[in-house]
N, CA, C and O of each residue as an XYZ file, in Angstrom:
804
protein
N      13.288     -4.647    -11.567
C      12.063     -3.978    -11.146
C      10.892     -4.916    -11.416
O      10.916     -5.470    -12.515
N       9.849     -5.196    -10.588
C       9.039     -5.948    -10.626
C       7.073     -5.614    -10.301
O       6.502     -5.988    -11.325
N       6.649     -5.396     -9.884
C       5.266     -5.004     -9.803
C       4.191     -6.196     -9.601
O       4.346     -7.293    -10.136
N       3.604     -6.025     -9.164
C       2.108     -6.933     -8.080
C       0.929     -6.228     -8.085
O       1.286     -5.059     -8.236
N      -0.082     -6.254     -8.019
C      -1.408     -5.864     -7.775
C      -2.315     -6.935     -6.739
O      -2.350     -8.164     -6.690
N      -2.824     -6.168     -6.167
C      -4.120     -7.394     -5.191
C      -5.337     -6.537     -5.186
O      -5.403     -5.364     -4.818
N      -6.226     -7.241     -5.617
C      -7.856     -6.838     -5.357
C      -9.058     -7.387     -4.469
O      -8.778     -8.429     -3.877
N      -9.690     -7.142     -4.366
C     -10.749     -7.493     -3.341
C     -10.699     -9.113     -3.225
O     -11.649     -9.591     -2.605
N      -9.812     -9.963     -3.688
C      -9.899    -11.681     -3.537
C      -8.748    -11.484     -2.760
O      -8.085    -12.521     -2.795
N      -8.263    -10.704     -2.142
C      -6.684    -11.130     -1.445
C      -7.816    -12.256     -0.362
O      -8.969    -12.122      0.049
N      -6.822    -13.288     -0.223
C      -7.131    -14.317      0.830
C      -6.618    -13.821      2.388
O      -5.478    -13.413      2.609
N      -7.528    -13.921      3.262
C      -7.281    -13.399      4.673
C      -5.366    -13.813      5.227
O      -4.517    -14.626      4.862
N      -5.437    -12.816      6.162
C      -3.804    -13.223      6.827
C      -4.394    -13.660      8.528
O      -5.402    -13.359      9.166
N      -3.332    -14.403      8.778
C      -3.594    -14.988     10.075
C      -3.356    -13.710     10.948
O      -2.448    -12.971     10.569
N      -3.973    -13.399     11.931
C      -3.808    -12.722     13.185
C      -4.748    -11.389     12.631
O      -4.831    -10.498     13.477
N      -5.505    -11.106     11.276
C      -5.684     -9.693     10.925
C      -6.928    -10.049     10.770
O      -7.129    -11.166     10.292
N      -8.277     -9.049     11.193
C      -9.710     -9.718     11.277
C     -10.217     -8.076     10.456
O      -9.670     -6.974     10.504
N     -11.361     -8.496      9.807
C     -12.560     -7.704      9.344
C     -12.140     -6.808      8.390
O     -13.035     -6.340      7.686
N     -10.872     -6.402      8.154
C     -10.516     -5.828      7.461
C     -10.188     -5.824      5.934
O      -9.468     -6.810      6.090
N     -10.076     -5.564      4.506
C      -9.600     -6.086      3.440
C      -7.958     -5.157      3.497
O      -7.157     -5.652      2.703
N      -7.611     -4.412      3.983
C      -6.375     -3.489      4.124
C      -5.322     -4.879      3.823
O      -4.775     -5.407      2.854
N      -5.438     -5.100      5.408
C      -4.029     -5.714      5.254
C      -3.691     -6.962      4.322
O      -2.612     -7.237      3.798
N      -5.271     -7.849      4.239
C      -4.587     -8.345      3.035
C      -3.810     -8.183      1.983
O      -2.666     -8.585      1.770
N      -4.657     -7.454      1.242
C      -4.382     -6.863     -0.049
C      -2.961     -6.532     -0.219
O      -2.309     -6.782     -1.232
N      -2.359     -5.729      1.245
C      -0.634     -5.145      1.310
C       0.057     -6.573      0.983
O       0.932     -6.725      0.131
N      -0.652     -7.915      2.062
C       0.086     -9.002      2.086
C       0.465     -9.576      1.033
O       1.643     -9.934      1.011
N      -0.433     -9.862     -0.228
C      -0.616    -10.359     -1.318
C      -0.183     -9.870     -2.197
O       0.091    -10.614     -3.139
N       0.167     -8.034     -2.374
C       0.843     -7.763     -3.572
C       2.002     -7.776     -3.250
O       2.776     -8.029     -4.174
N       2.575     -7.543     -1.975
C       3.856     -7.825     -1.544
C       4.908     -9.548     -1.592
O       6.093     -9.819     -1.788
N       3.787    -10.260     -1.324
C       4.374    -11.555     -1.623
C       3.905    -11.721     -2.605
O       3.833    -12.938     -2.773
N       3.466    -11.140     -3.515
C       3.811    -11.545     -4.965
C       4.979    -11.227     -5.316
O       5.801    -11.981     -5.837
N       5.130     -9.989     -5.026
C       6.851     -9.708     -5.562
C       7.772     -9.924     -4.723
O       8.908     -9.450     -4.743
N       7.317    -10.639     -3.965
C       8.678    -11.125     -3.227
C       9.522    -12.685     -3.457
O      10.621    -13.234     -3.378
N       7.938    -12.913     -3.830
C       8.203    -14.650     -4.318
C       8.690    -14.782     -5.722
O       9.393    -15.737     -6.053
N       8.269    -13.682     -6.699
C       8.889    -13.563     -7.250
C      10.113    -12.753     -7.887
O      10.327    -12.740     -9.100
N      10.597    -12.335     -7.302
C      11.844    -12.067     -6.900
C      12.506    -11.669     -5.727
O      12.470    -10.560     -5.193
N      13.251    -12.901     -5.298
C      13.258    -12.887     -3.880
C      14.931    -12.034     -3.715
O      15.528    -11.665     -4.726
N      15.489    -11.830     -2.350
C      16.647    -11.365     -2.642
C      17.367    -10.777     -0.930
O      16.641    -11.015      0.035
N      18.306    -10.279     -0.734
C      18.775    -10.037      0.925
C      17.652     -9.195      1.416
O      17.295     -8.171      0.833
N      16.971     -9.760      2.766
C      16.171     -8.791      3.610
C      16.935     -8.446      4.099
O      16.442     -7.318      4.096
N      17.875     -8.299      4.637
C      18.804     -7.744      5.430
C      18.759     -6.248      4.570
O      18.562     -5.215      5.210
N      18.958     -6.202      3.034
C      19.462     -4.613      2.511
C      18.223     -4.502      2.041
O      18.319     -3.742      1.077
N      17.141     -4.817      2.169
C      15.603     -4.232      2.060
C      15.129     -3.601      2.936
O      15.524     -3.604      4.102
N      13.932     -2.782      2.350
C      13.441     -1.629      2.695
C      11.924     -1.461      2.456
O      11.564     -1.397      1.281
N      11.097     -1.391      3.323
C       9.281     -1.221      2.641
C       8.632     -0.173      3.321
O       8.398      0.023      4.514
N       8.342      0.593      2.064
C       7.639      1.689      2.485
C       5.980      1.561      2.167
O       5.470      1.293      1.079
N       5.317      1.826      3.411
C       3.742      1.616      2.475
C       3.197      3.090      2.711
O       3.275      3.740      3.753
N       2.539      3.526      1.311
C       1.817      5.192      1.464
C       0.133      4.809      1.109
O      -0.345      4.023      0.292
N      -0.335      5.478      1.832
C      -2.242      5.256      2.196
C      -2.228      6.826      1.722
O      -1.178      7.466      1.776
N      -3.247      7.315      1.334
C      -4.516      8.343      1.766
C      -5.270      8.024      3.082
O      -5.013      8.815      3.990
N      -6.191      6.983      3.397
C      -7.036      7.269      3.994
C      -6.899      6.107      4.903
O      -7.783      5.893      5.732
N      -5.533      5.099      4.782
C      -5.287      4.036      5.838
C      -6.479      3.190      5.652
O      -7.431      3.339      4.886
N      -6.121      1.911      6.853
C      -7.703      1.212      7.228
C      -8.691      1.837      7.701
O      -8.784      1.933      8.924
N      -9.560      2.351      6.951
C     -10.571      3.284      7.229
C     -11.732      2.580      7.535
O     -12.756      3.228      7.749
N     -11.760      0.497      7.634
C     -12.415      0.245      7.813
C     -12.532     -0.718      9.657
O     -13.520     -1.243     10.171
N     -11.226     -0.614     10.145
C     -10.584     -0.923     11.113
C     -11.362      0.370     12.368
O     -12.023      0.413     13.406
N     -10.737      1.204     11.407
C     -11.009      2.597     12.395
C     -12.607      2.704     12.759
O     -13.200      2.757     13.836
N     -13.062      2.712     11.350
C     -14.572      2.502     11.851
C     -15.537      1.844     12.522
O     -16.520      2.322     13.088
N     -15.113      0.428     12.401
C     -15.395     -0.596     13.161
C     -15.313     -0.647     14.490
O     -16.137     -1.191     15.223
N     -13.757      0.237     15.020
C     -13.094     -0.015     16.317
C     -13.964      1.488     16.895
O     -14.717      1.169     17.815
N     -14.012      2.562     16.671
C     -14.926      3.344     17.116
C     -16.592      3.211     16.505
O     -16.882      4.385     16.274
N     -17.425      2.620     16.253
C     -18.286      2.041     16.464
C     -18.741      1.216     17.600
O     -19.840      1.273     18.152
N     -17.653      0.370     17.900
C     -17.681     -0.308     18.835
C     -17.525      0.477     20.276
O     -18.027      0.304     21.386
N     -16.897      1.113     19.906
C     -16.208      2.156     21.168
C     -17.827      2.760     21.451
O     -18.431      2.213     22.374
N     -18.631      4.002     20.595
C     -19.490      4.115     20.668
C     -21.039      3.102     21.464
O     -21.903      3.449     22.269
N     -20.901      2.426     21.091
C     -22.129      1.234     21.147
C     -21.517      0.736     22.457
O     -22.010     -0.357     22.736
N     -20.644      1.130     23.338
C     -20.476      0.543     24.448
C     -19.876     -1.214     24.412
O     -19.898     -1.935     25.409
N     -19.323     -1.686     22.931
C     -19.025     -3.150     22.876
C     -17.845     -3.229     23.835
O     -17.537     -2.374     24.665
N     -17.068     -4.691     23.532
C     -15.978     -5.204     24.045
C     -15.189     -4.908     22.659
O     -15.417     -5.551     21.634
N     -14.309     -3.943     22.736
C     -13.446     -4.105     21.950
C     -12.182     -5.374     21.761
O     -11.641     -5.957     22.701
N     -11.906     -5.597     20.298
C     -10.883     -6.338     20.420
C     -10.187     -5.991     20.018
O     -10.125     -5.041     19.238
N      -8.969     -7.024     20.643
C      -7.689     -5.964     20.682
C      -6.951     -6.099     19.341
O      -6.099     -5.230     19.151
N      -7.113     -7.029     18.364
C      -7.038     -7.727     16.955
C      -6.899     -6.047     16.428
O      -5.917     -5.540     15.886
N      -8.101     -5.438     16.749
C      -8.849     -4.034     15.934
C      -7.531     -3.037     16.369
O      -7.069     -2.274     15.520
N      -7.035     -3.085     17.554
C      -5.973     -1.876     18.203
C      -5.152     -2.258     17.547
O      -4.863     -1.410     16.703
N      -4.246     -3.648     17.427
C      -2.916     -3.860     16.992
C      -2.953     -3.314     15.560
O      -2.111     -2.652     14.952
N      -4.364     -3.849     15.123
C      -4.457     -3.956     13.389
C      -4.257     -2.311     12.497
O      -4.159     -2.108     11.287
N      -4.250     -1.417     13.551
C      -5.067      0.009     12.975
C      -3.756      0.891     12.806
O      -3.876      2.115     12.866
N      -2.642      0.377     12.620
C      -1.447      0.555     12.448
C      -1.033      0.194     10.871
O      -0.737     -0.952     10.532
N      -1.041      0.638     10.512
C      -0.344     -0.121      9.042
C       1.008     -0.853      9.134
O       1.314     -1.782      8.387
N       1.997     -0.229     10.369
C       2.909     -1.000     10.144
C       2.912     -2.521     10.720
O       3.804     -3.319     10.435
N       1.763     -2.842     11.601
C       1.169     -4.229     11.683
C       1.530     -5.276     10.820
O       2.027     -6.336     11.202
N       1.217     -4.901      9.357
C       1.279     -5.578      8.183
C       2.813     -5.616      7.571
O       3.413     -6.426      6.865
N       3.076     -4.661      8.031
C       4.891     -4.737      7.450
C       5.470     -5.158      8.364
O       6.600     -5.547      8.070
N       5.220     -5.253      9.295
C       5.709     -6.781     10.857
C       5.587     -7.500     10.026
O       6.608     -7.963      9.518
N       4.530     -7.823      9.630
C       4.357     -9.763      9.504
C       5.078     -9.945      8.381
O       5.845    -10.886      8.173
N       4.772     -8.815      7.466
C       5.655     -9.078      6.060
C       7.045     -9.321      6.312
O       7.531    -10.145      5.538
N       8.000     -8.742      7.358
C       9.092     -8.376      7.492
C       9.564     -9.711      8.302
O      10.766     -9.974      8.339
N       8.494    -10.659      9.033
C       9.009    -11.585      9.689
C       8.609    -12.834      8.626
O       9.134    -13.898      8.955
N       7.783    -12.897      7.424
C       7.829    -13.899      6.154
C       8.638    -14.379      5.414
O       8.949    -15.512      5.047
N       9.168    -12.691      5.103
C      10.161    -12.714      4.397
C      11.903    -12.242      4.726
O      12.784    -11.941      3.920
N      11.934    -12.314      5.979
C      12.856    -11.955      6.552
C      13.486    -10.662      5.948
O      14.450    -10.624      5.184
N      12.701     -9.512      6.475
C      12.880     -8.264      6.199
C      13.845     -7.504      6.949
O      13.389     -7.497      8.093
N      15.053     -6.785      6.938
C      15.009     -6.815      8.138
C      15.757     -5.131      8.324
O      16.506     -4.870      9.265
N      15.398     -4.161      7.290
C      15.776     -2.970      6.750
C      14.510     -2.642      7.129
O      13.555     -3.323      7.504
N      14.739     -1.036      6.903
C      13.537      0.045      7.395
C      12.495     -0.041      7.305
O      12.562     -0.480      6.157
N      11.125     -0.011      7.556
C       9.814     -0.191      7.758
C       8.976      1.289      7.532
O       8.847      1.990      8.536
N       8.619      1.597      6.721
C       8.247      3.256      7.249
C       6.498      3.273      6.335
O       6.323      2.740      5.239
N       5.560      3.907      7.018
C       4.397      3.897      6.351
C       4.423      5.693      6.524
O       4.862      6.356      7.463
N       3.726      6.188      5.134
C       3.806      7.275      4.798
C       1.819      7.780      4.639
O       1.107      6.961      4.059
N       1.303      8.801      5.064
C       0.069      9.257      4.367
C       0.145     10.549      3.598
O       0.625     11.544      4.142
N      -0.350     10.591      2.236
C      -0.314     11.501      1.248
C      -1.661     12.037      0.793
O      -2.751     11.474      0.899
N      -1.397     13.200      0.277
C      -2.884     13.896     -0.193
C      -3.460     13.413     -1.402
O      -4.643     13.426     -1.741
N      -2.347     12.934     -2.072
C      -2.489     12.565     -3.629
C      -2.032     12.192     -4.358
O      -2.461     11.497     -5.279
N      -0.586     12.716     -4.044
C       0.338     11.560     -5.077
C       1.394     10.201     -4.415
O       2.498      9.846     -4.002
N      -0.011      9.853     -4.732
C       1.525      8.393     -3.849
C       2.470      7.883     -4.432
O       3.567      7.844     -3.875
N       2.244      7.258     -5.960
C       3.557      7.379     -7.111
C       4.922      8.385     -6.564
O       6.084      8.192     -6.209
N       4.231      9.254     -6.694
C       5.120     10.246     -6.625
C       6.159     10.507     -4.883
O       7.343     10.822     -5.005
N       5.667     10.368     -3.683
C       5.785      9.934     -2.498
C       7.073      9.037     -2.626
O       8.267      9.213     -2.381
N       6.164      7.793     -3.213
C       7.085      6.831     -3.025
C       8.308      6.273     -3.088
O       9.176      5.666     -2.461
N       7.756      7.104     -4.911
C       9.398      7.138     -5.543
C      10.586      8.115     -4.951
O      11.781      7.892     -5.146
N      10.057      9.272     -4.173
C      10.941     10.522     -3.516
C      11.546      9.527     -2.351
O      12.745      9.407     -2.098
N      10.379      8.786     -1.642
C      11.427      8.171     -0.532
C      12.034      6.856     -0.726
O      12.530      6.228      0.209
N      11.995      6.386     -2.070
C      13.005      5.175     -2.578
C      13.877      6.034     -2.889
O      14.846      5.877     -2.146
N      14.040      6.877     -3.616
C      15.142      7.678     -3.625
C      16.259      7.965     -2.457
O      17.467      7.752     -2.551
N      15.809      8.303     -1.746
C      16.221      8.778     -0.704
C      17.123      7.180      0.407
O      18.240      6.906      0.845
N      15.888      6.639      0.385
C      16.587      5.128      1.386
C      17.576      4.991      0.730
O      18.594      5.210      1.386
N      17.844      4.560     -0.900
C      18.629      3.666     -1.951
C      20.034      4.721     -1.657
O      21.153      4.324     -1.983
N      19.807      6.276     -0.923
C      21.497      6.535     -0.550
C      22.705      5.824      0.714
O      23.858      5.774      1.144
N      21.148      5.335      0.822
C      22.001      4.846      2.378
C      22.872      3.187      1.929
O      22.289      2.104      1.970
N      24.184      3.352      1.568
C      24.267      2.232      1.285
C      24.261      0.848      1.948
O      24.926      0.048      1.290
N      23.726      0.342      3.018
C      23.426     -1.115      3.635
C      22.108     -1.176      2.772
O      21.656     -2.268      3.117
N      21.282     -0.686      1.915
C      20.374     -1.142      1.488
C      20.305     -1.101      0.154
O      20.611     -0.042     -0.393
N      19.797     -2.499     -0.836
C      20.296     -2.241     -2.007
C      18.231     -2.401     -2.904
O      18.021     -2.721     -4.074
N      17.335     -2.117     -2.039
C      16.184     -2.015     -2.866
C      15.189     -2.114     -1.742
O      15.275     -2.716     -0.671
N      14.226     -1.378     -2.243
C      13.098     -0.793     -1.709
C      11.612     -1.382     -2.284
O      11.283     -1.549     -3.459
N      10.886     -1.622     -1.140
C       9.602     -2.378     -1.739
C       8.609     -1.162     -1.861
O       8.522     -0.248     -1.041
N       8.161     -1.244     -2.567
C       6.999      0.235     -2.456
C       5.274     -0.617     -2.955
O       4.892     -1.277     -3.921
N       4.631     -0.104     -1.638
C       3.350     -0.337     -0.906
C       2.305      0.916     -1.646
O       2.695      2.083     -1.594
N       1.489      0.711     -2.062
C       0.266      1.720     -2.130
C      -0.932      1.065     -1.975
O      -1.128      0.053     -2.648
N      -1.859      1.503     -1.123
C      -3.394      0.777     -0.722
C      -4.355      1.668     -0.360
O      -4.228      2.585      0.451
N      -5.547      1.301     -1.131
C      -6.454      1.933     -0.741
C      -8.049      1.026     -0.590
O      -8.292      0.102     -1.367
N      -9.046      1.446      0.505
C     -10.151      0.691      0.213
C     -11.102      1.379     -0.575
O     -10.886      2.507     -1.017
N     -12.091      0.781     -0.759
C     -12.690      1.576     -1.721
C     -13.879      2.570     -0.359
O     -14.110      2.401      0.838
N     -14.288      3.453     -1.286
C     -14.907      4.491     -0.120
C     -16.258      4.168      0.811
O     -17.178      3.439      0.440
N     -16.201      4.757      1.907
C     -17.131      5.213      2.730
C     -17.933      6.349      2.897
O     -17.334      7.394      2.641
N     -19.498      6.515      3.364
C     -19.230      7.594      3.672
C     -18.443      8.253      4.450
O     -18.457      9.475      4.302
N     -17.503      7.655      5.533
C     -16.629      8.595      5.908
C     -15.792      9.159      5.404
O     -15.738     10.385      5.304
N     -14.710      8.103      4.852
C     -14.147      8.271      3.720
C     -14.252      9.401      2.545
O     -13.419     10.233      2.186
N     -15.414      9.165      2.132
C     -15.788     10.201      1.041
C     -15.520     11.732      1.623
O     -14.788     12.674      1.322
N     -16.386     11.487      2.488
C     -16.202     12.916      2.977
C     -15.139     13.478      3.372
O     -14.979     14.690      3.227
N     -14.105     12.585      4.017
C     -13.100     13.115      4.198
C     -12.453     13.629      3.041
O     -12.272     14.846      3.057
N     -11.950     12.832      1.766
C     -11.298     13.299      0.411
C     -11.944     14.139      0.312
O     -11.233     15.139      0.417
N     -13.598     14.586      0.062
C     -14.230     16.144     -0.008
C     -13.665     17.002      1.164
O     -13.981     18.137      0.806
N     -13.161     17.098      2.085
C     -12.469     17.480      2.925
C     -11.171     18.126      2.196
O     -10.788     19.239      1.834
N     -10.781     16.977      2.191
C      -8.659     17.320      1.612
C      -8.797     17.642      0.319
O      -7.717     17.817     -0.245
N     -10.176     17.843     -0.644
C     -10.031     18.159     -2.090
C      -9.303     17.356     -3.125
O      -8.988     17.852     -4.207
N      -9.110     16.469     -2.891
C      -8.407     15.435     -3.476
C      -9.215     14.619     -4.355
O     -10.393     14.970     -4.419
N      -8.860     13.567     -5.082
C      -8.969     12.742     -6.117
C      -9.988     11.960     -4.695
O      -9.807     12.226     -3.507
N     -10.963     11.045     -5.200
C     -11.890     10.266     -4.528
C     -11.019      8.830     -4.039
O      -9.857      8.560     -4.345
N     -11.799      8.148     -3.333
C     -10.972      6.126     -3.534
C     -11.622      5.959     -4.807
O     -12.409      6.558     -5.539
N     -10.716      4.501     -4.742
C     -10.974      3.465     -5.878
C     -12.467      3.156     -6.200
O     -13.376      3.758     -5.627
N     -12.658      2.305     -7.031
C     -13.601      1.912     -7.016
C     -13.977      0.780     -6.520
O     -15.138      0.475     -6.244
N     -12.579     -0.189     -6.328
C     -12.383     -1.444     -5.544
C     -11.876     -1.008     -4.332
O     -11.808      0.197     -4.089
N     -11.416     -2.074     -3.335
C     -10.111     -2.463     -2.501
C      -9.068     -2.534     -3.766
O      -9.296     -2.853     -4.933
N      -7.749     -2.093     -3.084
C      -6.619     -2.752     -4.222
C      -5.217     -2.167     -3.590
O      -5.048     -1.088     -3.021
N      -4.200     -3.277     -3.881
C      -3.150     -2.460     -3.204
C      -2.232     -3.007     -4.078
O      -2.187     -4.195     -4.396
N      -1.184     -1.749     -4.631
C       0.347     -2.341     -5.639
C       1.431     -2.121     -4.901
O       1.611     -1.208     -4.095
N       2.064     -2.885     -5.167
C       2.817     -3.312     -4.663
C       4.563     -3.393     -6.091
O       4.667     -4.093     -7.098
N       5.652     -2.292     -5.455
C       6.849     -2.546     -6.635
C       8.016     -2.977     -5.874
O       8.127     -2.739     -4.672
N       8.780     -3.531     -6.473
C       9.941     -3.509     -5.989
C      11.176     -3.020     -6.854
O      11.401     -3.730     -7.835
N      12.131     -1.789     -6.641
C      13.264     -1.486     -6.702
C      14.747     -1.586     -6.541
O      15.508     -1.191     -5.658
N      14.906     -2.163     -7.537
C      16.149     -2.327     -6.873
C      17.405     -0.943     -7.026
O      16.872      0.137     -7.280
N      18.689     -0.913     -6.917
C      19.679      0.037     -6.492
C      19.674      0.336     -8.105
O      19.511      1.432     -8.643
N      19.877     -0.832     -8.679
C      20.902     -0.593    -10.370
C      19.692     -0.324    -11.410
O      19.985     -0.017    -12.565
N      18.100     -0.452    -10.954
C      17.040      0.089    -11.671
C      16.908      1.484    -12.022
O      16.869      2.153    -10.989
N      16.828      2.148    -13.001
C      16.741      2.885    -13.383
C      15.266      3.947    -12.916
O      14.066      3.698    -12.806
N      15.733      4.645    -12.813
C      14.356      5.317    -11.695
C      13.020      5.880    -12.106
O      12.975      6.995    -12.626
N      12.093      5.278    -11.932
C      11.022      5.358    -12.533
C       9.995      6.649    -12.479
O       9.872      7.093    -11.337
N       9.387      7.200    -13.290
C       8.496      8.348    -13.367
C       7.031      7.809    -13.644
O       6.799      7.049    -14.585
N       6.185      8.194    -12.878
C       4.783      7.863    -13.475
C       4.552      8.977    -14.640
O       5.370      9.894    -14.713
N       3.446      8.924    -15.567
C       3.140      9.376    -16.608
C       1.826      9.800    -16.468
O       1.014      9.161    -15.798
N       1.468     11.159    -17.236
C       0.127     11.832    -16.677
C      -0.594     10.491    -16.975
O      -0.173      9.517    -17.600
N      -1.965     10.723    -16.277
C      -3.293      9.064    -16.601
C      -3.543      9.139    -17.987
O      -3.732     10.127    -18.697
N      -3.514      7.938    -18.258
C      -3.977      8.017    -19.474
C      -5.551      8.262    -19.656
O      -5.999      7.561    -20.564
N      -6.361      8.950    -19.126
C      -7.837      9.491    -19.456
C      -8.722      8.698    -18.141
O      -9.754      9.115    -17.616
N      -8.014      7.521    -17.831
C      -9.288      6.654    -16.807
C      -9.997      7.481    -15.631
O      -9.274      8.242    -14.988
N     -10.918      7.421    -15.405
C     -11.747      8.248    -14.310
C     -11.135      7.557    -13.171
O     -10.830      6.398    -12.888
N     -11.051      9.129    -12.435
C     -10.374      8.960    -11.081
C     -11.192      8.262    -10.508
O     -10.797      8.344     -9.345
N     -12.213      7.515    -10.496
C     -13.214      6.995     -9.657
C     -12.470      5.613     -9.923
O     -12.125      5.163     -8.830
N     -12.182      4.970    -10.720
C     -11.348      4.095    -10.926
C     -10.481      3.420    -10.061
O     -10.591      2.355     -9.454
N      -9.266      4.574    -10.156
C      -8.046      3.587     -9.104
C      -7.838      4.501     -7.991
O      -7.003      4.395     -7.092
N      -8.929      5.645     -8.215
C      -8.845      7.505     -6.977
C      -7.202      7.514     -6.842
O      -6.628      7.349     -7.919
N      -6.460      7.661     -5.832
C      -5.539      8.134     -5.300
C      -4.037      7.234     -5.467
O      -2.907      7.685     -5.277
N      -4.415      5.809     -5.889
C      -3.702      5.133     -6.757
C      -3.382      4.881     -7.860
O      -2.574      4.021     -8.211
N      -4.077      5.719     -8.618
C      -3.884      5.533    -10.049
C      -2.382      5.990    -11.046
O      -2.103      5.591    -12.176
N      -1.545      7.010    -10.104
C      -0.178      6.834    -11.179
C       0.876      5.829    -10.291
O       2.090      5.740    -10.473
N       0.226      5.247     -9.484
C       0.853      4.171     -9.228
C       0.640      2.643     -9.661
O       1.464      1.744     -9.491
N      -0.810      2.501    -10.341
C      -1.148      1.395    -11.376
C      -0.918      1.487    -12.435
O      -0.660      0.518    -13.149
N      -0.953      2.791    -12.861
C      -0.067      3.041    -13.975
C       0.827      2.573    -14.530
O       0.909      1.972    -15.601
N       2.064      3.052    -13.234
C       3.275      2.617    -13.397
C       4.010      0.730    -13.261
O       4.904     -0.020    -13.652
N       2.643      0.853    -12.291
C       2.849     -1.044    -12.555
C       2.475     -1.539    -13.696
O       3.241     -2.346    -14.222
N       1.276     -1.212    -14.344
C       1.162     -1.674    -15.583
C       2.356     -1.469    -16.734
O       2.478     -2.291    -17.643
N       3.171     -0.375    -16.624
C       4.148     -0.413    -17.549
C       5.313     -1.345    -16.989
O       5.922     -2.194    -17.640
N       5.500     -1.011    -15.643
C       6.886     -2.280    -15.745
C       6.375     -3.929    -15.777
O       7.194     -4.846    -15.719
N       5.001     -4.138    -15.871
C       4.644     -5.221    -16.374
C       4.427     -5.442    -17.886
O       3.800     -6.301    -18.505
N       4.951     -4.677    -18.163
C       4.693     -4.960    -20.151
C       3.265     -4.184    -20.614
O       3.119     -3.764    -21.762
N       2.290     -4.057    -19.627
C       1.148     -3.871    -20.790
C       0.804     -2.528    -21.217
O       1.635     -1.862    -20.599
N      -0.086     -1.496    -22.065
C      -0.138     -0.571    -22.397
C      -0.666      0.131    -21.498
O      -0.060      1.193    -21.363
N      -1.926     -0.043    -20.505
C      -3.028      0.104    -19.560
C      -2.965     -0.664    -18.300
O      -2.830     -1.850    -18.003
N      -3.057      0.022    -17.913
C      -3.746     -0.922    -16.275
C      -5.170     -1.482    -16.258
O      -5.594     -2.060    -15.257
């Protein structure tokens, strides 16, 4: 079991414009991929959002609005599984692809559908994706909408990897940090911070 984090320095990906989303997926994902690499063939990546590229969307209807030339960078990009393409053709991925949206618990999400893939036996581990940007007013309003925990206070996206013979992981209530913090990611930094050794995220 391994764990990654990326924050607002993820370095841009080729073909992905204006956005910090897909970096961030790119960077915590090839962190743990590089470091511990292993068959794409029996891999599996699931990525779970709240509120997706919320800055893609905005941009691309803005534009829509204002009568611009849209680009088409903005259409391909507004997909999350965009980013698990490219990941999947880096690292020669070549197992299920699935992006999930949740109200609140993405920890919790994630781990239900690593569960679930890890029966199918051609696959022997599951990458698990969580990203969020930090808020908008659209954004905002929307979580005041769904009643939910707020965004982050950054961009940030974690990134785990599972394998079959890992023992199955539980996040743990927060330890006190304000949801304004990691919002809708937070028992999923959590949980990276513990399979990285430290006490806190």
């Amino acid at each position: 079991m391994i764990a990654a984090m990326a924050g607002p320095a993820a370095p841009p990906v080729a073909g992905f414009v204006e956005s910090a989303f897909n970096p961030l997926v790119h960077q915590a994902v090839e962190r743990c991929l590089t470091a511990h690499p292993g068959d794409g063939s029996r891999t599996a990546m699931v990525l779970a959002s709240t509120m997706g590229d919320a800055t893609t969307l905005d941009l691309g209807s803005r534009r829509l609005v204002a009568g611009q030339v849209h680009n088409p960078l903005l259409f391909m990009q507004s997909t999350a599984n965009a980013i698990l393409g490219q990941l999947s053709r880096d690292f020669a991925v070549t197992g299920p692809l699935l992006c999930l949206s949740t109200v609140a618990d993405l920890a919790g999400e994630l781990l239900s559908t690593t569960e679930l893939l890890l029966t199918d036996k051609e696959l022997d581990r599951v990458v698990l994706i969580g990203v969020e940007l930090a808020g908008t007013g659209r954004t905002t309003a929307a979580y005041r909408e769904l009643r939910t925990i707020g965004p982050p206070a950054e961009d940030r996206a974690v990134a785990l990897v599972i394998d079959r013979d890992d023992p199955h992981p539980h996040p743990r209530p927060p330890y006190g940090t304000p949801p304004t913090a990691y919002g809708t990611l937070r028992g999923l930094v959590e949980l990276a911070a513990r399979i990285q050794g430290t006490d806190r995220p």
